[in-house]
Structures are given as structure tokens and as C-alpha cells.
N, C-alpha and C positions, 0 to 999 in steps of 0.2 A: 504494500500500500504506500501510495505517495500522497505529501499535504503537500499544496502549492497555495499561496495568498501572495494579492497583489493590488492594491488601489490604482485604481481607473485615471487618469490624469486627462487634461483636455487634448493632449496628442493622440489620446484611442479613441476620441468623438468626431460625431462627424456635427455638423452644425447645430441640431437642434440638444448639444449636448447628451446624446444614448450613445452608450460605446460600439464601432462598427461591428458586423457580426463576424466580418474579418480577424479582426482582433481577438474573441471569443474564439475562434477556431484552432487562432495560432497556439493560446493558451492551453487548450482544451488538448492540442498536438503534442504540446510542450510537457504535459503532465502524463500523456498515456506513452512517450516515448522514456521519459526516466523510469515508470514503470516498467514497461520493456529491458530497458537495458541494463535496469540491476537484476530481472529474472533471469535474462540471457548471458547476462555478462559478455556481452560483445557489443557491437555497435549494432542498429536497430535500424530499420528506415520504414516509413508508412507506406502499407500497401490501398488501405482501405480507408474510409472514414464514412460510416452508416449511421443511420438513426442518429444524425443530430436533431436532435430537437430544441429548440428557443422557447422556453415557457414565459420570460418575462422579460424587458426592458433593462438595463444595465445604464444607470447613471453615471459620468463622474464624478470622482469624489468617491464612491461604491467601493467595497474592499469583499473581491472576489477571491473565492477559494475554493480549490479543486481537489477533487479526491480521487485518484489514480489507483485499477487495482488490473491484474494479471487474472480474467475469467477464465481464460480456457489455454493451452497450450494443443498445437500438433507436430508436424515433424521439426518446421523450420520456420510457422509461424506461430503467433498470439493475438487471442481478441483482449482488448482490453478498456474498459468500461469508467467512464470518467463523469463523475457526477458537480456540478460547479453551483455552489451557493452565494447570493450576493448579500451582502451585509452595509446599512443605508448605517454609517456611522454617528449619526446624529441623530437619529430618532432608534437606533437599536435593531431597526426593523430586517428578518433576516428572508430570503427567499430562496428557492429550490429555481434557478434560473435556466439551466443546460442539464443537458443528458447527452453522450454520445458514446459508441461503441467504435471502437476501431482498430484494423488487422496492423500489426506489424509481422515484419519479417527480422530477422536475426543473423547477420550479414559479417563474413570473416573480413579480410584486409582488401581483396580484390574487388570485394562488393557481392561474393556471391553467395546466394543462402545457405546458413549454417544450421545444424542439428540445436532445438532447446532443450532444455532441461523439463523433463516433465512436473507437470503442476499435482502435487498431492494436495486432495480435500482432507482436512482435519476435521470439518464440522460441516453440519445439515447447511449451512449458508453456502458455506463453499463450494459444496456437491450441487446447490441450487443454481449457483452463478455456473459454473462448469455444463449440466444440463442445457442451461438456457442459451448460454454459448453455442455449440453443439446445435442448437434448434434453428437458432440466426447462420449458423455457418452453414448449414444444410440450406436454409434460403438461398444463400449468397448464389451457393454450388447451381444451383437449380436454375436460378436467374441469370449466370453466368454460362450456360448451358441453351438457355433458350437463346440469349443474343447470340 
């Protein structure tokens, strides 16, 4: 699991002061690739990026924080699941803002895919995240398959 937190500055807004959904992205990238790459212990690079979802508005000023976790492993990839809360500094007020899922690969020196370490469930969470995993990959495959 990774924490990531970071306030919003007026450089990540775009006029009407909401942080771009760009910038959510990069973040959102930023936090599912150190999770990667302390599971793989190599270097990491994004295959995928699904189910983002934008639930709410992102102010400046806002002190966003992201939770990074390693759902599922298979040969030489990982899904990994990043959940982003936003925190209104001055009134407390805390919000469930982004959700997004996304494939990395695990990549030796030359850039080419390497074997992961497989992911043990310790607990009914785990085994749940790993499942649901598993369920979106099977989409992906399916979807990937039709195009």
C-alpha cells in the first residue's frame, strides 16, 4: 500500500479554479506506479488505465490523497487500484473524489517484460481485491479480443 498527499496549487487549475482532470491522472499514475514498483522491485511502466472515475470537483487549495494498492498480480503484469480522497482544508470537509484501476507491466533494463512476484492474500479483503481483479482482467481480455 502507498499514501501519497499533495495540495492543489493554482498551477493544477484551469481557470475556473477545479484542478485539471489531467493532473488527477498524473497523480493517480504517480501513486499506482510506486505501488508497482516496490511489489516488482524493478522498474514499472503503465500498460493500462480503466475505470477512472471522477466523482467530485477538486478545488485549489484541496489536499488530495491517494491510496495505492497491488490487487492482483500475473506473469509480468499488475492491476493496481488507487482510490484518491480530497480534503477542503478549511472547513474539514473530506470527499471520496477518484477511483481508478490500472495495468502495469514490470520491465528489466532493456525495457522488456519481466516475471512478478506473486501476490499472497492474507485476508478475506485481499482474496476480494485479487477476485475482482481477475473479473476486470477477464473484461479487458474479452474487449481486447473483440477489437
Amino acid at each position: 500500500m502507498v499514501t501519497m498527499a499533495v495540495q492543489m496549487l493554482p498551477s493544477d487549475a484551469n481557470p475556473q479554479g477545479q484542478v485539471h482532470g489531467g493532473t488527477i491522472m498524473k497523480l493517480v499514475d504517480s501513486a499506482a506506479a510506486v505501488a508497482a514498483h516496490r511489489h516488482a522491485r524493478s522498474m514499472v511502466v503503465t500498460a493500462r488505465m480503466d475505470e477512472m472515475s471522477f466523482l467530485a470537483p477538486v478545488e485549489v487549495g484541496d489536499l488530495v490523497t491517494l491510496w495505492a494498492s497491488v490487487n492482483a498480480v500475473w506473469n509480468t503484469s499488475m492491476e493496481v487500484g488507487v482510490r484518491m480522497e480530497t480534503e477542503n482544508l478549511l472547513t474539514g470537509e473530506v470527499r471520496h473524489t477518484a477511483t481508478a484501476y490500472l495495468v502495469l507491466v514490470a520491465v528489466d533494463e532493456e525495457r522488456r517484460p519481466r516475471a512478478v512476484p506473486p501476490l499472497v492474500a492474507s485476508t478475506e479483503e485481499e482474496q476480494r481485491r485479487i477476485d475482482d481483479a481477475q473479473a476486470r482482467r477477464a473484461r479487458r481480455l474479452a474487449t481486447r479480443r473483440r477489437v
